[in-house]
N, C-alpha and C positions, 0 to 999 in steps of 0.2 A: 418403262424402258430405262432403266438404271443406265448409268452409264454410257448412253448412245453416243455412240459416233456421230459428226456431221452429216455423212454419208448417210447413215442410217436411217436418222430424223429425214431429210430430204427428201428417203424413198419411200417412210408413212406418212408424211404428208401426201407427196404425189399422187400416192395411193386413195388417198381422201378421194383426191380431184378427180378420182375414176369411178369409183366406186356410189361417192356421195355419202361414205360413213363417217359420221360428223365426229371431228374430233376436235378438243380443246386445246390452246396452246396456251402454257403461262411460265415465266422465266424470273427464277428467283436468284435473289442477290441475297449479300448481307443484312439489307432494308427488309426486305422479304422475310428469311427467316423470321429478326427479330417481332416484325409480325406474328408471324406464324407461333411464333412461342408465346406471345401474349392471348393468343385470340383462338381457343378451339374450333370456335367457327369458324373460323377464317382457313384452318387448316383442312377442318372438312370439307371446306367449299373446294380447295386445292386439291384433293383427294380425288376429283372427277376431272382433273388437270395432264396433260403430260407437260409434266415442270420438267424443264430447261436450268443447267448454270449457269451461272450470269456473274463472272466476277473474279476476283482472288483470294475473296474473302469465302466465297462457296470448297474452294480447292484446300484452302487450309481446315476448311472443316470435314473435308472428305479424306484428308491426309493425316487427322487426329485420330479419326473414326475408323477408315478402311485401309489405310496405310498406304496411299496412294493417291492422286489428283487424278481431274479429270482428261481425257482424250484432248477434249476441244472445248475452248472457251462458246457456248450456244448464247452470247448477248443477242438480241432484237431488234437489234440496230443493223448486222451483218447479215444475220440468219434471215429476215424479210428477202432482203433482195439477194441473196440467195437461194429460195424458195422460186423466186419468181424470175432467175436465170436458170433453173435446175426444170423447171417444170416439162412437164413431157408432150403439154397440147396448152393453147392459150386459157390465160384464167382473165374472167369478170374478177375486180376488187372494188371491195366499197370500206371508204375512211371513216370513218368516227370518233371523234374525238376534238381536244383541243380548240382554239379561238378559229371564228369563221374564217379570219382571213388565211389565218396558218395549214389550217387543212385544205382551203382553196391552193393554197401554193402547195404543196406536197403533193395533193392530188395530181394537178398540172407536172411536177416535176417526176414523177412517177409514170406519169403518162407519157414525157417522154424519153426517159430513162429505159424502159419497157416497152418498147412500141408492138409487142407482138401479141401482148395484153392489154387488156379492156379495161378501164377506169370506170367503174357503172354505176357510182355514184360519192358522193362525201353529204356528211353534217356535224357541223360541231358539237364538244361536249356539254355545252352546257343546258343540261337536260332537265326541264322540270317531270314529276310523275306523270302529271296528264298528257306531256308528249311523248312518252317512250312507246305503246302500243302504234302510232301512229311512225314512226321512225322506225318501228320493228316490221310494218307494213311496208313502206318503203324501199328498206334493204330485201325483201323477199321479194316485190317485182320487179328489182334491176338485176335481180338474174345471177346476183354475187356466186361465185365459188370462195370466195376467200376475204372475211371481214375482220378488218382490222378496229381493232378498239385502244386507244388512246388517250387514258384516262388516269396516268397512274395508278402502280395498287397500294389499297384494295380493291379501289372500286371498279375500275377495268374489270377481274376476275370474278368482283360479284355479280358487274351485270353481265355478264356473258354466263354463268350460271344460271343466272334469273330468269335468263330468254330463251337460254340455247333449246329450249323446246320447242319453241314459236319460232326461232328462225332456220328457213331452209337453208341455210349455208354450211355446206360440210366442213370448213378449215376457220375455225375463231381463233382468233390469235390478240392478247393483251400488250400491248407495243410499248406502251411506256412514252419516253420521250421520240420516238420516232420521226414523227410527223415536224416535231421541230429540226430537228439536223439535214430532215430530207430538203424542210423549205428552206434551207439557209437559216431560220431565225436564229437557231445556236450552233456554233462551230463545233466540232470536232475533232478531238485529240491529231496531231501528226501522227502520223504510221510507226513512226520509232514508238510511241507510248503507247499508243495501243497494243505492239508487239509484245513491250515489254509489261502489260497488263497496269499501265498509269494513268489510263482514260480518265479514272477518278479522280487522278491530281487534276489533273486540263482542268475537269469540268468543277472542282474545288476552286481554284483560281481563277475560271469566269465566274460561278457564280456563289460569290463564299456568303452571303446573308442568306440565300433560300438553302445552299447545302451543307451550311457548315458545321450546325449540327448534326445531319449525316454519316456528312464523313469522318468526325470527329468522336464526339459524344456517343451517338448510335454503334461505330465503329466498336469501341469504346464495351458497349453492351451485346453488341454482337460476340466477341470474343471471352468475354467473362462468361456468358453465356454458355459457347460450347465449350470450355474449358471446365463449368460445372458439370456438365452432363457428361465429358468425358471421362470424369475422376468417378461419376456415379455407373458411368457402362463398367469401368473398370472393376468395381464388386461385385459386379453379376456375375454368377457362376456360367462356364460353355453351357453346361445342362441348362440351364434356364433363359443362357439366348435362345441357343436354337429351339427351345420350343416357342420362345417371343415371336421369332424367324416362323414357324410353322404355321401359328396364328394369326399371318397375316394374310389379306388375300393376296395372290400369286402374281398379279401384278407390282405389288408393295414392297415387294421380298427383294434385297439387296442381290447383286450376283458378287459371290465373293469367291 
């Protein structure tokens, strides 16, 4: 779904909720790509994703590329409870992720932030091997339509690929920092910055030792990056896009 609309996203989710065809959600930033350009697999793993923008660092590489930015900023932070003010019949959710207490408090604040949906369960992320089949147990008897994972990527999106065949939950969604903004433990940008797409200043200036290479450094790699690929799209002959375009399969394919 290139380019979706908030709107749009909203109404195939929903649609999950009806139907039960499981679909994946994962939302890529600047941190994300530069992943994705380091790790084939990582992109494959993305590949069975409906990736989300997430950023202003995604719009400047969609405005290099397609000569245009996107609709609507789809961060994970907004788009959750949006989803779950948009929905069309009550949804079961279950948390997963982050420190016990933190998803106990998010859970709680969710639950009453949403009172018209169900909170069917939470467990924190810190997951050894030998307990994930029992945790994948779990989430399938509390009934979830809609599980959120909490984990930062990668690893949010590898294990929701690892499992999404063991768990009956039709809408998996990779949240990221979620679960903290929802319980209070980190603040959130004022409205004026988020407006004007500076959330990442805020959260730079709260927490500048865990993201200052992020935002900085990675930033930094992030744009050399597509700055190389642009200068290398630009030698490709039309004739040899569009067949690039034609080999891909029909969901991959940019709408231009």
């Amino acid at each position: 779904m290139p380019y979706a609309s908030r709107e749009k996203v909203l109404q195939t989710i929903d649609r999950s909720f009806h139907d039960r065809s499981q679909i994946r959600i994962a939302f890529c930033n600047a941190n994300t790509m530069v992943s994705a350009l380091r790790s084939p697999a990582y992109v494959e793993t993305l590949s069975r994703f409906l990736v989300l923008n997430d950023g202003v660092g995604l719009d400047i590489c969609s405005s290099l590329f397609m000569g245009h930015g996107f609709e609507d900023n789809l961060n994970g932070t907004d788009l959750v409870p949006d989803i779950l003010a948009a929905a069309s019949k009550p949804v079961s959710i279950y948390l997963l992720g982050a420190k016990p207490e933190v998803v106990a408090e998010a859970a709680r604040q969710l639950g009453e932030r949403f009172p018209r949906h169900r909170v069917a369960g939470f467990h924190h992320g810190y997951l050894r091997p030998a307990d994930e089949a029992g945790v994948i147990a779990e989430i399938n008897a509390s009934g979830a339509d809609l599980l959120l994972v909490a984990m930062g990527n990668p690893l949010q999106e590898i294990f929701i690929a690892r499992n999404a065949a063991a768990l009956k939950v039709p809408v998996l969604v990779g949240v990221g920092a979620l679960f903290d903004f929802i319980s209070g433990t980190v603040p959130r940008a004022p409205g004026w910055m988020r407006a004007a797409r500076l959330e990442w200043l805020f959260r730079l200036m709260q927490e500048p030792k865990r993201l200052g290479w992020r935002y900085t450094g990675g930033l930094a790699i992030f744009l050399a990056q597509i700055l190389r690929l642009r200068v290398a799209r630009l030698a490709v002959k039309p004739a040899d896009r569009a067949r690039e375009i034609e080999a891909l399969p029909k969901r991959l394919r940019p709408e231009i």
